[in-house]
mmCIF file as gemmi writes it, N, C-alpha and C atoms, coordinates in Angstrom:
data_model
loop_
_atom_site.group_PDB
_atom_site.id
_atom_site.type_symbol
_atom_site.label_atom_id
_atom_site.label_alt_id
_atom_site.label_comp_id
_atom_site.label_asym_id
_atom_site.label_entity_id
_atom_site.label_seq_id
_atom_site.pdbx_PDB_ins_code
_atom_site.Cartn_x
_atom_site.Cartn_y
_atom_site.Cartn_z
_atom_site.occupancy
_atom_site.B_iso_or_equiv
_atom_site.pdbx_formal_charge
_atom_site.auth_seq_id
_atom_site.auth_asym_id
_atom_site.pdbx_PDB_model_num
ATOM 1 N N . UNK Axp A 1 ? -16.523 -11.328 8.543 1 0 ? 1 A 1
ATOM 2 C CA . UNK Axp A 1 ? -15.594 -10.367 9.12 1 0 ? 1 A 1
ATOM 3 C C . UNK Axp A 1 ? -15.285 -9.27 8.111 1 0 ? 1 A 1
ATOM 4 N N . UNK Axp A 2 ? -14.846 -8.309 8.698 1 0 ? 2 A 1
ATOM 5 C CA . UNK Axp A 2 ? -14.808 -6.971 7.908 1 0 ? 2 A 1
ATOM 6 C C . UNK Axp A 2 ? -13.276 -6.842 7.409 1 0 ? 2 A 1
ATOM 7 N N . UNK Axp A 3 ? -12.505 -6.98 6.015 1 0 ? 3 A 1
ATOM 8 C CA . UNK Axp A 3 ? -11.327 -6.716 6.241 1 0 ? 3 A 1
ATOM 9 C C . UNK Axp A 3 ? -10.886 -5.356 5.659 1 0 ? 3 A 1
ATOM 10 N N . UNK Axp A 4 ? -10.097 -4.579 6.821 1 0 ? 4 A 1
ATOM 11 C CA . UNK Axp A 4 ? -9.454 -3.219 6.428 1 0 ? 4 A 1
ATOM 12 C C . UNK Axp A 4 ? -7.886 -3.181 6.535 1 0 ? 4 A 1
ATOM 13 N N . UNK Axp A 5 ? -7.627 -1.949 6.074 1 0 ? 5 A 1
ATOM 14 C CA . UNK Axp A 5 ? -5.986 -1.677 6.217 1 0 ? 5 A 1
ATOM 15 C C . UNK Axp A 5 ? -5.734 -1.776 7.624 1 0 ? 5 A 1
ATOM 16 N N . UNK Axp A 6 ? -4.171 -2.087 7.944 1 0 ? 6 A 1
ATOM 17 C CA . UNK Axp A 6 ? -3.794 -1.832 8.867 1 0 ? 6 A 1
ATOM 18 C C . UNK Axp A 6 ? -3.724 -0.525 9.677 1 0 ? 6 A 1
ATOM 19 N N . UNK Axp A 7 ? -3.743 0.202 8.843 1 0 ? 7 A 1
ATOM 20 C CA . UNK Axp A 7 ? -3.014 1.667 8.665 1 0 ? 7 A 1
ATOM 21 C C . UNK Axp A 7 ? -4.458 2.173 8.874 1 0 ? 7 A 1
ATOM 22 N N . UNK Axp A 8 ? -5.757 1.813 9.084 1 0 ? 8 A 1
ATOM 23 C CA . UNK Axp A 8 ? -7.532 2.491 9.798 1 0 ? 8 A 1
ATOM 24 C C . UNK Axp A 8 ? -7.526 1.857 11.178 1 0 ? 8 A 1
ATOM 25 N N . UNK Axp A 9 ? -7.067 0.795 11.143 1 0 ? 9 A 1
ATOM 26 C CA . UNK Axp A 9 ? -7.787 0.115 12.518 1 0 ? 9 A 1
ATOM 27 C C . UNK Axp A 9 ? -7 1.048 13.688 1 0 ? 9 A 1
ATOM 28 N N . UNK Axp A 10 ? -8.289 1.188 14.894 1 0 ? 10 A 1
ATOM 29 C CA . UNK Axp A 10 ? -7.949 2.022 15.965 1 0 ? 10 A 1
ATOM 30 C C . UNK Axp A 10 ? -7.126 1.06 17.268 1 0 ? 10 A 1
ATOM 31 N N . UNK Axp A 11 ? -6.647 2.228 17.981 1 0 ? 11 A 1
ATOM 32 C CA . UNK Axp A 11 ? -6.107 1.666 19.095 1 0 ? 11 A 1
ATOM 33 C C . UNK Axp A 11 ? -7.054 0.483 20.372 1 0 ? 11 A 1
ATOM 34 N N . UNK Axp A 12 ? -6.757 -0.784 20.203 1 0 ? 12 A 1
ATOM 35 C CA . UNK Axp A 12 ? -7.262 -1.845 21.195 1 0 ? 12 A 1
ATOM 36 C C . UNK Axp A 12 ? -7.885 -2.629 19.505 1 0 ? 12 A 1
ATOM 37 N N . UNK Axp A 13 ? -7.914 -1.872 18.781 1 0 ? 13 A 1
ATOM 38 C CA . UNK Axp A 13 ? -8.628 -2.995 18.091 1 0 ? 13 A 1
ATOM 39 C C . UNK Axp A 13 ? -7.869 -4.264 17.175 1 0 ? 13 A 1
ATOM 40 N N . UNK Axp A 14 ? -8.404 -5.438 17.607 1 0 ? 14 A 1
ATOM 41 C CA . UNK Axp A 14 ? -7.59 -6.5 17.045 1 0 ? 14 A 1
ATOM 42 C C . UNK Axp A 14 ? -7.751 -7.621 15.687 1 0 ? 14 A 1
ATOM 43 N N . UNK Axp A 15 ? -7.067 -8.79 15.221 1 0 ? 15 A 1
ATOM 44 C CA . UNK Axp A 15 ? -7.826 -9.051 13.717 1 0 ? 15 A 1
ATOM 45 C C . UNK Axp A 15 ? -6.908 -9.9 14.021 1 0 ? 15 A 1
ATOM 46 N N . UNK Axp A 16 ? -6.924 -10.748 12.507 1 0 ? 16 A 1
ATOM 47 C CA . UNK Axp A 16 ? -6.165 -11.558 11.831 1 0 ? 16 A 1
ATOM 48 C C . UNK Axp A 16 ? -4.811 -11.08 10.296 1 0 ? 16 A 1
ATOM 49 N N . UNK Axp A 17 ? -4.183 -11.257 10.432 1 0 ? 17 A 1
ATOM 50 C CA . UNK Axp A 17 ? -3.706 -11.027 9.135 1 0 ? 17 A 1
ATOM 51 C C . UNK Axp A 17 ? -4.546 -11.957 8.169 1 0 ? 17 A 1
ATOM 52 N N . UNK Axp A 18 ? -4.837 -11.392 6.922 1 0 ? 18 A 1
ATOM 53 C CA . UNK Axp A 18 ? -5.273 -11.057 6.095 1 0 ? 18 A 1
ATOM 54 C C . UNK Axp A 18 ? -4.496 -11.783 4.536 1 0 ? 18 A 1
ATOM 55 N N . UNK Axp A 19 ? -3.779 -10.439 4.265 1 0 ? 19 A 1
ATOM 56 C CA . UNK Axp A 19 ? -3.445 -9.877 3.121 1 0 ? 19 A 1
ATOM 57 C C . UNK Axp A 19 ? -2.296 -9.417 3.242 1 0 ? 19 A 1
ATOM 58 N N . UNK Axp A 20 ? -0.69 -10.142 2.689 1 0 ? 20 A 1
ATOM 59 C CA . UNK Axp A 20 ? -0.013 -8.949 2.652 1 0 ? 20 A 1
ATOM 60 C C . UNK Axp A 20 ? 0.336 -8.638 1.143 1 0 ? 20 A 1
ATOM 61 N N . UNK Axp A 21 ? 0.288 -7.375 0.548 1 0 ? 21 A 1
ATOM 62 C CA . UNK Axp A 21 ? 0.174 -7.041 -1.045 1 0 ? 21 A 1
ATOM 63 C C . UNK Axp A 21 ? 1.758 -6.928 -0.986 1 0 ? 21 A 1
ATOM 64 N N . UNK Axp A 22 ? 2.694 -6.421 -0.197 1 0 ? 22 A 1
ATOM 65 C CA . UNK Axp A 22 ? 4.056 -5.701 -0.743 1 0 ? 22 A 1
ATOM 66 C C . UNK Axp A 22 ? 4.653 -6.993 -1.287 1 0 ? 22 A 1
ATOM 67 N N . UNK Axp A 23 ? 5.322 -6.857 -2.221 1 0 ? 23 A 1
ATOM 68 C CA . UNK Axp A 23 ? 6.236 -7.961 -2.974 1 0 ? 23 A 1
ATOM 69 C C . UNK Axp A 23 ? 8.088 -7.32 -2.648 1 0 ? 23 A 1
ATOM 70 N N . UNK Axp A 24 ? 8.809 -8.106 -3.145 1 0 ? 24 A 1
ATOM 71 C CA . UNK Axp A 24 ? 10.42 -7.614 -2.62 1 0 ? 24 A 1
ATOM 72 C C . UNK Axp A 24 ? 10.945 -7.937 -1.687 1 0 ? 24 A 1
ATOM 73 N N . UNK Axp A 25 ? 12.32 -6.85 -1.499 1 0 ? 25 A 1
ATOM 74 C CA . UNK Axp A 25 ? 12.365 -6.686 -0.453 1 0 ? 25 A 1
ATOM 75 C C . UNK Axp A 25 ? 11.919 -6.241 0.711 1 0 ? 25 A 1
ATOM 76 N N . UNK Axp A 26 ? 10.246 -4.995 0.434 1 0 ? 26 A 1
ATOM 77 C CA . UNK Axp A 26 ? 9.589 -4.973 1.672 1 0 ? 26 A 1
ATOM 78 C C . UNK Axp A 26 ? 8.58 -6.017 1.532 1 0 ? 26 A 1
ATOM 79 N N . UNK Axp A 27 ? 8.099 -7.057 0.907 1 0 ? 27 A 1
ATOM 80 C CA . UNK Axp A 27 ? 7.632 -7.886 1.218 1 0 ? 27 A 1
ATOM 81 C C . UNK Axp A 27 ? 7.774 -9.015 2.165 1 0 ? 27 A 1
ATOM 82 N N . UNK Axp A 28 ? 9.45 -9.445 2.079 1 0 ? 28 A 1
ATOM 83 C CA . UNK Axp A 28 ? 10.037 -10.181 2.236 1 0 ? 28 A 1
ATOM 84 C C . UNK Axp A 28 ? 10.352 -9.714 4.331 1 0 ? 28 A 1
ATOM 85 N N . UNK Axp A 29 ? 10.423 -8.543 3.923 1 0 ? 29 A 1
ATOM 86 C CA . UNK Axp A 29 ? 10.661 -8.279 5.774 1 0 ? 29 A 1
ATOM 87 C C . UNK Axp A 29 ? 9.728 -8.215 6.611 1 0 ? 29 A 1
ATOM 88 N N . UNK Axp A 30 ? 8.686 -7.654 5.761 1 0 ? 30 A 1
ATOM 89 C CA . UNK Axp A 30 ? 7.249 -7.524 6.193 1 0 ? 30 A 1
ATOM 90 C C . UNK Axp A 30 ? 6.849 -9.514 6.834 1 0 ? 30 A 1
ATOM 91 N N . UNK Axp A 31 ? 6.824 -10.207 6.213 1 0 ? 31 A 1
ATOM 92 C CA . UNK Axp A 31 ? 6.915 -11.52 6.706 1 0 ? 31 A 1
ATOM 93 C C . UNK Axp A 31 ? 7.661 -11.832 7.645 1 0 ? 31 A 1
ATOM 94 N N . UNK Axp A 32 ? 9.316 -11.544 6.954 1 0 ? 32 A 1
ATOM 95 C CA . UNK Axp A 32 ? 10.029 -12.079 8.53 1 0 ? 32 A 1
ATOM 96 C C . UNK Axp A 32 ? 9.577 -11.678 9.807 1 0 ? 32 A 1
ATOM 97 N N . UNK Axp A 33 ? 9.065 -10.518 9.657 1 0 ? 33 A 1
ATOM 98 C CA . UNK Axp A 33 ? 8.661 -9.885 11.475 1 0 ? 33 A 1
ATOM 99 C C . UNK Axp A 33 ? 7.516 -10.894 11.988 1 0 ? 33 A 1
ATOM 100 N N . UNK Axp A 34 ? 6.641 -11.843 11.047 1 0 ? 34 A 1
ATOM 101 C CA . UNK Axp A 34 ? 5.916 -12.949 11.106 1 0 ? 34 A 1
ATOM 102 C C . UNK Axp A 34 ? 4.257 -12.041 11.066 1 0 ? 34 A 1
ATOM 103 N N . UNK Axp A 35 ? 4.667 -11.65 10.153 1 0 ? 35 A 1
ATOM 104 C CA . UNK Axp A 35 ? 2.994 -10.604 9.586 1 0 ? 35 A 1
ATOM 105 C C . UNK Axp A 35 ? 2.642 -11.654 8.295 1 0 ? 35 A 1
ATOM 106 N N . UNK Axp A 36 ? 1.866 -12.068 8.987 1 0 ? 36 A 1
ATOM 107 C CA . UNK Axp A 36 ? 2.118 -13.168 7.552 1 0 ? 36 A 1
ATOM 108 C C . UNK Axp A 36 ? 0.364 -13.966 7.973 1 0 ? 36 A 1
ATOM 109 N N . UNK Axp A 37 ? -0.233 -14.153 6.703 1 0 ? 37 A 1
ATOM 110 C CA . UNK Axp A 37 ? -1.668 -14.751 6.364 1 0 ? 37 A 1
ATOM 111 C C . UNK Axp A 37 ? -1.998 -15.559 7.742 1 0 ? 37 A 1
ATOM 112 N N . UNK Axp A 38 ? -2.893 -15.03 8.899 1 0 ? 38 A 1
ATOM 113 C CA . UNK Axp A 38 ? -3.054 -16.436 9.949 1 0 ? 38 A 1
ATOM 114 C C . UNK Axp A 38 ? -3.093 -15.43 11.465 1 0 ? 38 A 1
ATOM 115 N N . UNK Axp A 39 ? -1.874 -14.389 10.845 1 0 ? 39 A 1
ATOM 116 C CA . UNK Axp A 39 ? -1.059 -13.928 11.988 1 0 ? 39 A 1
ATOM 117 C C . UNK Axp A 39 ? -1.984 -13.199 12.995 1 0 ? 39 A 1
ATOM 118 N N . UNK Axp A 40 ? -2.317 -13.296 14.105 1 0 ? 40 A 1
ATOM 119 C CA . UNK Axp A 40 ? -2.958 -12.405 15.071 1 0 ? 40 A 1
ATOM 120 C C . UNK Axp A 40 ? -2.483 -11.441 15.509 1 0 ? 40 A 1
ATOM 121 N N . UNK Axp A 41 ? -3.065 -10.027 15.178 1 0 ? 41 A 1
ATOM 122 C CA . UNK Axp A 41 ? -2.235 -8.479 15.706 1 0 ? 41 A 1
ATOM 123 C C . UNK Axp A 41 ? -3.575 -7.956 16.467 1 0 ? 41 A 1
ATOM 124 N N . UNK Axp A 42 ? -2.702 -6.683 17.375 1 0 ? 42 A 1
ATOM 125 C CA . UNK Axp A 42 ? -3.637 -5.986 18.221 1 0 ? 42 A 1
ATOM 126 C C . UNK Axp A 42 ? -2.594 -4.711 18.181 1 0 ? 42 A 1
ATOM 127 N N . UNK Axp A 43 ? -3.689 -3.52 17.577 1 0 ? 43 A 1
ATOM 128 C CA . UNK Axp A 43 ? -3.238 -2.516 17.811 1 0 ? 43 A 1
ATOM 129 C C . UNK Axp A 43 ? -2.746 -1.667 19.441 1 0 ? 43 A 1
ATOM 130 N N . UNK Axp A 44 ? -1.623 -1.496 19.004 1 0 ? 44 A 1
ATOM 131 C CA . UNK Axp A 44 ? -1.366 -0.769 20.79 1 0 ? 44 A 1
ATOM 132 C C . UNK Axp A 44 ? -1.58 0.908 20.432 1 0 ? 44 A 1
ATOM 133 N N . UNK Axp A 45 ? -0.934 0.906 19.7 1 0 ? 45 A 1
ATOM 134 C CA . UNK Axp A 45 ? -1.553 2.575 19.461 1 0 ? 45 A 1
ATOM 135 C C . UNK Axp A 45 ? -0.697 2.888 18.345 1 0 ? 45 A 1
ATOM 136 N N . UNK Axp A 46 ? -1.201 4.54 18.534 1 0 ? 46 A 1
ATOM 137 C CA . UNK Axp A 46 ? -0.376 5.316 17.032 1 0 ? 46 A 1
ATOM 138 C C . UNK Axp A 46 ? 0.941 6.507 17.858 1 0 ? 46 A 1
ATOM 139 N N . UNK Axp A 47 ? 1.658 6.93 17.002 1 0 ? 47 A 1
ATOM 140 C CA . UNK Axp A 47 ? 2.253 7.708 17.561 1 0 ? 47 A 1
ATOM 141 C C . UNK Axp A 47 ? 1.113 9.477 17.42 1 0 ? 47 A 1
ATOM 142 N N . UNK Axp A 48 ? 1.919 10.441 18.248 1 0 ? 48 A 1
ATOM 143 C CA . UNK Axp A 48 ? 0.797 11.291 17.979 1 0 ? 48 A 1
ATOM 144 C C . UNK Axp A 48 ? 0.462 12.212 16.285 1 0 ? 48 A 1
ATOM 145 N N . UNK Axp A 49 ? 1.516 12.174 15.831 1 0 ? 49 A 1
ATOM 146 C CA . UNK Axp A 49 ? 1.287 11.957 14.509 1 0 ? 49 A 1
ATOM 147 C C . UNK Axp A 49 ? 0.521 10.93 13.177 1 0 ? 49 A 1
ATOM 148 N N . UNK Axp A 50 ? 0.298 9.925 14.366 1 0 ? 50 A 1
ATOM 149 C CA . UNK Axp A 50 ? -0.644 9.041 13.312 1 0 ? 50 A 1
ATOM 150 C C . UNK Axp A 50 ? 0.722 8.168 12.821 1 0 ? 50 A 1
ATOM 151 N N . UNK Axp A 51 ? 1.906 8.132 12.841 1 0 ? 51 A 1
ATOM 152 C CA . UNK Axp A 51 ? 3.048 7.39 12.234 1 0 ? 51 A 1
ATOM 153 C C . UNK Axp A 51 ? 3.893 7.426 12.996 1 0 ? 51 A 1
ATOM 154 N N . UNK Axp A 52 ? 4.41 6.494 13.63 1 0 ? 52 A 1
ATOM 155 C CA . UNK Axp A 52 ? 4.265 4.885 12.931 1 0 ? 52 A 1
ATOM 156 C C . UNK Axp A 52 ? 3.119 4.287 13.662 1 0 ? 52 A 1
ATOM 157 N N . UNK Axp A 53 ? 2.637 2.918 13.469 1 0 ? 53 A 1
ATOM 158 C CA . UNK Axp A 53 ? 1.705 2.175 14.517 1 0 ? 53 A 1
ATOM 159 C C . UNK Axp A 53 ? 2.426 1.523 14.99 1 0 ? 53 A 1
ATOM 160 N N . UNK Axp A 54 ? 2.013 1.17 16.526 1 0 ? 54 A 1
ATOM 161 C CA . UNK Axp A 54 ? 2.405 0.147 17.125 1 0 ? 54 A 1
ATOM 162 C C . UNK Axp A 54 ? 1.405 -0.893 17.331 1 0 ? 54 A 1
ATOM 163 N N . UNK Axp A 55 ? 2.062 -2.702 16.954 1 0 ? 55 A 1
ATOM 164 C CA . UNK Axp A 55 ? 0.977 -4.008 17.269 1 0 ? 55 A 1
ATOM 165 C C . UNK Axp A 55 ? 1.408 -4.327 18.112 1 0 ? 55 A 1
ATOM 166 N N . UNK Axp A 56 ? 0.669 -5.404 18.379 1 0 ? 56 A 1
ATOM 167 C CA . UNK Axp A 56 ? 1.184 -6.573 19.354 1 0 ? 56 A 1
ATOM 168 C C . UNK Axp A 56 ? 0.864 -7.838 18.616 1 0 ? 56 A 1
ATOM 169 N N . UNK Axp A 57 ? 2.524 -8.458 18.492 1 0 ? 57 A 1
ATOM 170 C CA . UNK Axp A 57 ? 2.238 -10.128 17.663 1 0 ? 57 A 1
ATOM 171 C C . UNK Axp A 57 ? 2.79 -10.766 18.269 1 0 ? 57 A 1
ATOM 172 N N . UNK Axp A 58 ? 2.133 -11.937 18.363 1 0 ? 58 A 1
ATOM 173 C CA . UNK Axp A 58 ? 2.931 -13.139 19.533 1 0 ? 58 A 1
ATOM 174 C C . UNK Axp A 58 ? 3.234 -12.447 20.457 1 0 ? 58 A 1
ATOM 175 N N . UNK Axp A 59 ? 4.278 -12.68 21.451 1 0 ? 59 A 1
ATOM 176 C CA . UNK Axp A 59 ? 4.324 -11.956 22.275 1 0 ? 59 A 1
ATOM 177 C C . UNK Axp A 59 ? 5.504 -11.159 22.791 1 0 ? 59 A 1
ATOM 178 N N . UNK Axp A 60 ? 5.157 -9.825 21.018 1 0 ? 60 A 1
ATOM 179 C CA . UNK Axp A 60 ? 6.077 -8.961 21.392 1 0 ? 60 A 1
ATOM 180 C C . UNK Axp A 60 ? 5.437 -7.981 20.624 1 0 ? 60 A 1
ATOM 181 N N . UNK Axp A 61 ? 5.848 -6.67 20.817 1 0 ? 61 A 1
ATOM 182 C CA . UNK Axp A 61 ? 5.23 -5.273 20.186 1 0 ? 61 A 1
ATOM 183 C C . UNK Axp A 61 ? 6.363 -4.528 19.17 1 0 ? 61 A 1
ATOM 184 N N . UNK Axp A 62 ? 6.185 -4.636 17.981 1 0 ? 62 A 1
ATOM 185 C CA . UNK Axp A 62 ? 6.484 -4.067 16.662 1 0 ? 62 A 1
ATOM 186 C C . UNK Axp A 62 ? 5.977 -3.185 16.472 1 0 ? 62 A 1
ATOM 187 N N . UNK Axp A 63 ? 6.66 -1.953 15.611 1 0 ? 63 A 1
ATOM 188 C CA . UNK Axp A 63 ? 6.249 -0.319 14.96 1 0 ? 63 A 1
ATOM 189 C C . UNK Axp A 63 ? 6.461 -0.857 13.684 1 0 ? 63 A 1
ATOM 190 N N . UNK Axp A 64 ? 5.089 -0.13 12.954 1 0 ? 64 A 1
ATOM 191 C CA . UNK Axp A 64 ? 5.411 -0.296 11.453 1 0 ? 64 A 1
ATOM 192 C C . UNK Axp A 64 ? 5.085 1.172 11.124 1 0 ? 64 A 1
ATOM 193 N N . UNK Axp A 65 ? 5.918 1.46 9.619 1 0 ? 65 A 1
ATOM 194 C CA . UNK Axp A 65 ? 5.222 3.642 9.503 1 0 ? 65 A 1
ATOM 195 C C . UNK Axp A 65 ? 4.47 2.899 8.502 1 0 ? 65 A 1
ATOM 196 N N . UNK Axp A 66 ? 3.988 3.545 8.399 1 0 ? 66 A 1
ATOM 197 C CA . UNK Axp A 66 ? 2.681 3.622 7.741 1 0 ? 66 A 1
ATOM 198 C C . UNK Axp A 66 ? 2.605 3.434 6.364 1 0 ? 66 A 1
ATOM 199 N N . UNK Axp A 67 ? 3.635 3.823 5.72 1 0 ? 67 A 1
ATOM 200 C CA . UNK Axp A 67 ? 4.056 2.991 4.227 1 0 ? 67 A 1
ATOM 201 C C . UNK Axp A 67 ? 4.111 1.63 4.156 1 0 ? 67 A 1
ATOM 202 N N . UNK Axp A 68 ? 4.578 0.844 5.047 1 0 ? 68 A 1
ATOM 203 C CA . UNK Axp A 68 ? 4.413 -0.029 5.339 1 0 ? 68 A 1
ATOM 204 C C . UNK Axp A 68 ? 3.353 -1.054 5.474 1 0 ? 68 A 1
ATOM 205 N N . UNK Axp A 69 ? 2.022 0.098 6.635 1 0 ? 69 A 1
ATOM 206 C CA . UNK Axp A 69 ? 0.866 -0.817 6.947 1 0 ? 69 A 1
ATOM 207 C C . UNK Axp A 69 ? -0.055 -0.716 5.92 1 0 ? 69 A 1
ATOM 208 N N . UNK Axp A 70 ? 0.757 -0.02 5.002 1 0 ? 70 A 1
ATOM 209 C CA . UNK Axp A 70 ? -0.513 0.043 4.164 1 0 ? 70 A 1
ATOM 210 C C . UNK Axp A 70 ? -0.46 -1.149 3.203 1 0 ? 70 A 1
ATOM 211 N N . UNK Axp A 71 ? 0.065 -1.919 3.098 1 0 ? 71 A 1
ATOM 212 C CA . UNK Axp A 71 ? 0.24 -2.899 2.173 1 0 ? 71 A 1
ATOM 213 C C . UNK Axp A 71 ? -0.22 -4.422 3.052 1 0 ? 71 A 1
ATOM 214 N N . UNK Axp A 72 ? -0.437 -4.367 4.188 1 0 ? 72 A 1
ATOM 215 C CA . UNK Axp A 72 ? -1.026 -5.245 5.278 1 0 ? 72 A 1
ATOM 216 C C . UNK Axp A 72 ? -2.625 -5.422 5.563 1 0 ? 72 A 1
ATOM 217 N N . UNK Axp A 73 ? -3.436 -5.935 4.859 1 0 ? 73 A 1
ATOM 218 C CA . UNK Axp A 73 ? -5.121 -6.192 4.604 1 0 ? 73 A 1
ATOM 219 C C . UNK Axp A 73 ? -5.13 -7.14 6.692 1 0 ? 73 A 1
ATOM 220 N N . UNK Axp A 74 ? -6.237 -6.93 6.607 1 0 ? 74 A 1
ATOM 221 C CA . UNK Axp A 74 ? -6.502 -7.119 8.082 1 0 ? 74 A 1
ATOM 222 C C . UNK Axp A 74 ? -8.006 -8.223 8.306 1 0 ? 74 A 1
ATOM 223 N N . UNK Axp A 75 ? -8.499 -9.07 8.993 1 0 ? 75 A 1
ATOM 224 C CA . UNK Axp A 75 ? -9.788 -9.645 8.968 1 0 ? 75 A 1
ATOM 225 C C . UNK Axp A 75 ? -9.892 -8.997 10.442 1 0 ? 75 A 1
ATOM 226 N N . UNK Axp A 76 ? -11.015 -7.57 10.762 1 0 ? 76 A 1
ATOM 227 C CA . UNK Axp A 76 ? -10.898 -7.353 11.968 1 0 ? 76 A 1
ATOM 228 C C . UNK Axp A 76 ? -12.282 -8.386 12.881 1 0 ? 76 A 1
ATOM 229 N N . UNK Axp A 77 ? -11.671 -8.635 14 1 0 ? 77 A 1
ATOM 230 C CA . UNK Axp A 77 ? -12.757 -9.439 14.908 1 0 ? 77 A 1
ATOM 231 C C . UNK Axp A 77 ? -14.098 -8.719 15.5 1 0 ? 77 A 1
């Protein structure tokens, strides 16, 4: 499997979590939302600016900006 940033993968396309690099306190939230090594996401789209993205995890849809996804490694399917 190919793993990329969160913050490349296109709209419909889906993966595994990966990788998350942020340490802290954005590490720490970045998990609670349950982005975490295992986790299955599917991009729903971008805003038209490209920021923020929207996933789909479990079964609910989260925005992350993009400072954010960038610290989120991806195994895409």
């Amino acid at each position: 499997m190919n793993r990329i940033c969160m913050r490349q993968m296109s709209k419909g396309q889906a993966g595994q979590v990966a990788r998350v690099t942020a340490s802290g306190e954005l590490g720490r939230r970045i998990r609670d939302m349950g982005l975490v090594p295992g986790a299955t996401i599917q991009i729903q789209g971008h805003a038209p600016l490209r920021d923020p993205v929207a996933i789909k995890i479990m079964d609910f849809t989260l925005t992350l900006r993009n400072n954010e996804a960038d610290f989120i490694f991806v195994e895409v399917t």
